[in-house]
DONUTI-318246 format. One record per residue (C-alpha): chain; residue number from 1; x, y, z. Coordinates in steps of 0.05 Angstrom, whole numbers. Layout:
N
<node kette="A" nr="NUM" xx="X" yy="Y" zz="Z"/>
...
END
This chain:
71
<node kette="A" nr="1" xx="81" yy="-142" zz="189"/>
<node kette="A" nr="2" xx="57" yy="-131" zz="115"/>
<node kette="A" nr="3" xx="16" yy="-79" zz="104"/>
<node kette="A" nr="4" xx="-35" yy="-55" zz="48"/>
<node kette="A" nr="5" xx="-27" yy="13" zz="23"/>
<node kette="A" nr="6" xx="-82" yy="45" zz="-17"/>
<node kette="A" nr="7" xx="-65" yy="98" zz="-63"/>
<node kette="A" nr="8" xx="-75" yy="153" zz="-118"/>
<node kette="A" nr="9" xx="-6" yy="159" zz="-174"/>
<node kette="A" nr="10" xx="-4" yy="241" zz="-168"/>
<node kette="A" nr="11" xx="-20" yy="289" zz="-108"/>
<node kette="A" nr="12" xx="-40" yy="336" zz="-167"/>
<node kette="A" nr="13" xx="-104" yy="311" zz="-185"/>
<node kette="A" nr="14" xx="-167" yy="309" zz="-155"/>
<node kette="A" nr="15" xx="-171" yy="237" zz="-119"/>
<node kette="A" nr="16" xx="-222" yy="188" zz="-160"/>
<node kette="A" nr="17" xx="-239" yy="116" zz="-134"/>
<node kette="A" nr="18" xx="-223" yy="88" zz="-199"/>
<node kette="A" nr="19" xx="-160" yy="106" zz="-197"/>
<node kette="A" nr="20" xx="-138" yy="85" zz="-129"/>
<node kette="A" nr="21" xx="-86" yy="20" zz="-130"/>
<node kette="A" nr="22" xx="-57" yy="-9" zz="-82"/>
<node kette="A" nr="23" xx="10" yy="-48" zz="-55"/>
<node kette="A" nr="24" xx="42" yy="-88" zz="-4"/>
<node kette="A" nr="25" xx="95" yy="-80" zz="44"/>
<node kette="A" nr="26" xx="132" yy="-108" zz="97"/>
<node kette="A" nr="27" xx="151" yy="-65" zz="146"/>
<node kette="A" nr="28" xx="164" yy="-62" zz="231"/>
<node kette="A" nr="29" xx="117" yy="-4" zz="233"/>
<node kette="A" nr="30" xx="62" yy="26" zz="207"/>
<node kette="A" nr="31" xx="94" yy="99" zz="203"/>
<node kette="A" nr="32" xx="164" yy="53" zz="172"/>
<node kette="A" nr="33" xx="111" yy="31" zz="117"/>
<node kette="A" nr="34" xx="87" yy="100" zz="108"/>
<node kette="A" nr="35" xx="167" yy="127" zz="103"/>
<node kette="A" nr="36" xx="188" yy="78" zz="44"/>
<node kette="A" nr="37" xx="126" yy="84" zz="3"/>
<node kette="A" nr="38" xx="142" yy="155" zz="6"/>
<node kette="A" nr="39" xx="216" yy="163" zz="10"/>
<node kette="A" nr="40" xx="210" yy="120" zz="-63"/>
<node kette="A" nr="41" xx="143" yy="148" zz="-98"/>
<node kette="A" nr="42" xx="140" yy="223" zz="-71"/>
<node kette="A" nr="43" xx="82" yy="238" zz="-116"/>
<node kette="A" nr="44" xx="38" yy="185" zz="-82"/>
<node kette="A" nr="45" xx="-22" yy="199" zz="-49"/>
<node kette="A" nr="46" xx="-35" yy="156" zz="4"/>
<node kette="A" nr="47" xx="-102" yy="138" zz="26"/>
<node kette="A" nr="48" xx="-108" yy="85" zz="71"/>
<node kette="A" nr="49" xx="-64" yy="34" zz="107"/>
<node kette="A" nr="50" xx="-76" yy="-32" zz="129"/>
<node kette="A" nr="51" xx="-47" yy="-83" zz="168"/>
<node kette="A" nr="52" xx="-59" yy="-148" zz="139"/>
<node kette="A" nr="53" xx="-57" yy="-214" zz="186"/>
<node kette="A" nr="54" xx="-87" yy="-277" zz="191"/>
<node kette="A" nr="55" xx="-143" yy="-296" zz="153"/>
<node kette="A" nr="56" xx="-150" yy="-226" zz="115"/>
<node kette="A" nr="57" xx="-68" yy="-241" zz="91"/>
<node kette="A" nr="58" xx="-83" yy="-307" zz="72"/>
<node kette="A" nr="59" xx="-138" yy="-296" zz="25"/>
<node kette="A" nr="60" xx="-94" yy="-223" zz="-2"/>
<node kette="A" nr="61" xx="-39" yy="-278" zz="-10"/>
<node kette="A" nr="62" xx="-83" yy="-324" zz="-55"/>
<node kette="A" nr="63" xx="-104" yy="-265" zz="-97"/>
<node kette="A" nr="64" xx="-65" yy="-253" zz="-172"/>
<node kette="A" nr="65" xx="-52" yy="-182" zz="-150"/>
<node kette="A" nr="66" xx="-13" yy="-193" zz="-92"/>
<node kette="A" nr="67" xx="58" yy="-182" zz="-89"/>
<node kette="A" nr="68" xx="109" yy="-158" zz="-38"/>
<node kette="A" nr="69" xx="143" yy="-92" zz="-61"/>
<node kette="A" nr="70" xx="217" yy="-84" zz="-42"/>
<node kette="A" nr="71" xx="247" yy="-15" zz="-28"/>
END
């Protein structure tokens, strides 16, 4: 499954929306996804996961943003 992670750089700092960014991942698992992002970018503050399928991944796919990350 690939899955769309929202999140914030540092869990220092007060959250903003402008700051939020996001990545993709392929994991088995929602709570695997979750692991790597975090086992690789402790700092992170995650905000919201997604699962992306179907239509939704198709048009994330098309966008000039979107690129797998591999941990």
């Amino acid at each position: 499954m690939i899955f769309k992670i929202y999140y914030q750089e540092s869990k220092k700092e007060m959250p903003r929306r402008e700051n939020t960014r996001s990545l993709y991942i392929e994991a088995d698992s929602q709570p695997e996804a979750i692991k790597r992002v975090e086992d690789h970018n402790p700092d992170f503050n995650l905000e919201q996961i997604e699962v992306l399928e179907g239509k939704t991944l198709e048009y994330e796919q098309q966008g000039v943003n979107y690129k797998l990350v591999e941990y």
